[in-house]
C-alpha positions in Angstrom: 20.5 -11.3 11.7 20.2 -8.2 9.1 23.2 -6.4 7.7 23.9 -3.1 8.8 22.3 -1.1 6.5 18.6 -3.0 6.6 15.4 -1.1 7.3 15.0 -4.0 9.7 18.4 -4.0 12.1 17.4 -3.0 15.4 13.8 -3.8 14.9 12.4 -6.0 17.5 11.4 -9.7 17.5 8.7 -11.9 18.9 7.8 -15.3 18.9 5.4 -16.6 17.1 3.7 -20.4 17.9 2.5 -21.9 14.8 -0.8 -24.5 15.0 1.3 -27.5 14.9 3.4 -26.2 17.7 6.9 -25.2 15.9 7.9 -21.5 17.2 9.1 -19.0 14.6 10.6 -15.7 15.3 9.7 -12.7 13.5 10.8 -9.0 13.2 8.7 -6.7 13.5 7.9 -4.0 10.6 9.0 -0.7 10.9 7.0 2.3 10.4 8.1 4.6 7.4 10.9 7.2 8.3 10.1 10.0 6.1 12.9 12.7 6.0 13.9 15.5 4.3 13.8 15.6 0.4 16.5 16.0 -2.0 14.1 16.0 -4.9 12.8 13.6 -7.1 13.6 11.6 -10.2 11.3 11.0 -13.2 11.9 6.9 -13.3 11.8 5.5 -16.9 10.4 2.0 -16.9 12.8 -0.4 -16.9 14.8 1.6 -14.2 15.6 -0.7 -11.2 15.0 0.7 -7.7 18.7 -0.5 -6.8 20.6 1.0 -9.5 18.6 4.5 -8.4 19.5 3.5 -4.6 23.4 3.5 -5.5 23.2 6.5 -7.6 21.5 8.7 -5.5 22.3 7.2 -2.2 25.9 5.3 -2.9 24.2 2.3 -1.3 22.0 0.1 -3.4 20.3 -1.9 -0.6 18.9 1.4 0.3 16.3 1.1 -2.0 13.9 0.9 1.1 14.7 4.5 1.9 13.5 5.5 -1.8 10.1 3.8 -0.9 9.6 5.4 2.5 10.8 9.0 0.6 7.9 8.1 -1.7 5.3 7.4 0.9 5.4 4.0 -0.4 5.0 0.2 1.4 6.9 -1.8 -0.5 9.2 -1.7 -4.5 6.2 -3.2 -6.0 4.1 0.1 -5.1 6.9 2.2 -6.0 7.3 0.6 -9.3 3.8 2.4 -10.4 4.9 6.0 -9.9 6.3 8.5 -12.2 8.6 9.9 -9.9 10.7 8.7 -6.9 11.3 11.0 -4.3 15.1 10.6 -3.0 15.9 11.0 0.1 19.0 13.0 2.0 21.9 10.5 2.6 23.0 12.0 6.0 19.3 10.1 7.8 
Protein backbone atom coordinates (compact mmCIF):
# COMPACT_ATOMS: atom_id res chain seq x y z
CA UNK A 1 0.00 0.00 0.00
CA UNK A 2 3.21 2.51 0.80
CA UNK A 3 6.50 2.28 -1.03
CA UNK A 4 9.35 0.93 0.64
CA UNK A 5 10.85 3.79 1.90
CA UNK A 6 7.50 5.52 3.73
CA UNK A 7 7.38 6.37 7.40
CA UNK A 8 4.08 4.48 7.13
CA UNK A 9 5.14 0.78 5.58
CA UNK A 10 4.68 -1.72 8.18
CA UNK A 11 2.46 0.54 10.25
CA UNK A 12 -0.77 -1.15 11.22
CA UNK A 13 -4.34 -0.73 9.90
CA UNK A 14 -7.83 -0.67 11.33
CA UNK A 15 -11.14 -0.18 10.22
CA UNK A 16 -12.91 2.52 10.50
CA UNK A 17 -17.08 2.54 10.12
CA UNK A 18 -18.19 5.82 8.89
CA UNK A 19 -21.95 7.21 10.04
CA UNK A 20 -23.47 6.35 6.83
CA UNK A 21 -22.11 2.90 7.13
CA UNK A 22 -19.14 2.81 4.37
CA UNK A 23 -15.89 1.16 6.15
CA UNK A 24 -12.55 2.91 5.54
CA UNK A 25 -9.19 1.61 6.44
CA UNK A 26 -6.71 3.58 7.95
CA UNK A 27 -2.90 3.37 8.97
CA UNK A 28 -2.05 4.17 11.87
CA UNK A 29 0.55 7.06 12.73
CA UNK A 30 3.82 6.37 13.83
CA UNK A 31 5.49 7.81 16.65
CA UNK A 32 8.75 9.85 15.86
CA UNK A 33 12.03 7.76 15.54
CA UNK A 34 14.60 10.10 16.73
CA UNK A 35 18.22 8.86 16.12
CA UNK A 36 21.52 9.91 16.11
CA UNK A 37 22.53 13.36 14.61
CA UNK A 38 24.74 14.15 11.84
CA UNK A 39 24.33 17.89 12.46
CA UNK A 40 22.24 20.42 11.20
CA UNK A 41 21.73 22.72 8.25
CA UNK A 42 20.82 26.44 8.39
CA UNK A 43 17.65 26.18 5.77
CA UNK A 44 17.33 29.41 3.62
CA UNK A 45 13.73 30.03 2.79
CA UNK A 46 12.78 28.87 -0.24
CA UNK A 47 14.77 25.52 0.38
CA UNK A 48 12.41 22.56 -0.19
CA UNK A 49 12.49 19.73 2.52
CA UNK A 50 12.99 17.13 -0.58
CA UNK A 51 15.82 18.67 -2.26
CA UNK A 52 17.56 18.66 1.55
CA UNK A 53 16.20 14.92 1.91
CA UNK A 54 18.27 13.82 -1.37
CA UNK A 55 21.27 15.75 -0.49
CA UNK A 56 21.78 14.72 2.84
CA UNK A 57 20.03 11.43 2.80
CA UNK A 58 20.29 10.33 -1.20
CA UNK A 59 16.60 9.77 -0.88
CA UNK A 60 14.19 12.63 -1.29
CA UNK A 61 11.03 10.99 0.08
CA UNK A 62 12.93 10.84 3.23
CA UNK A 63 11.99 14.15 4.00
CA UNK A 64 9.90 12.64 7.00
CA UNK A 65 13.13 11.55 8.65
CA UNK A 66 14.40 15.30 8.55
CA UNK A 67 11.05 16.17 10.54
CA UNK A 68 11.36 13.45 13.09
CA UNK A 69 15.46 14.56 13.43
CA UNK A 70 13.85 17.98 14.13
CA UNK A 71 11.42 16.94 16.77
CA UNK A 72 8.96 18.00 14.33
CA UNK A 73 5.10 16.61 13.33
CA UNK A 74 4.72 17.38 10.09
CA UNK A 75 6.95 19.76 6.80
CA UNK A 76 4.64 22.50 7.56
CA UNK A 77 6.19 22.70 11.24
CA UNK A 78 9.52 22.18 9.92
CA UNK A 79 9.18 24.88 7.47
CA UNK A 80 9.31 27.47 10.52
CA UNK A 81 12.75 26.61 11.88
CA UNK A 82 16.05 27.93 11.23
CA UNK A 83 17.82 24.85 11.20
CA UNK A 84 17.01 21.20 10.28
CA UNK A 85 18.63 18.64 12.11
CA UNK A 86 19.75 15.72 9.61
CA UNK A 87 19.62 12.55 10.48
CA UNK A 88 22.39 9.46 10.05
CA UNK A 89 21.47 7.49 6.79
CA UNK A 90 22.35 3.95 8.20
CA UNK A 91 18.57 4.14 10.70
Amino acid sequence: MFFPGSRYAGQQTYTVTQPDGTQVTAVRLPLPRPGRLLGFHRRVEGQRLDLLAHHYLKDATGFWRLCDASDTPSPDALASREQVGIPDRER
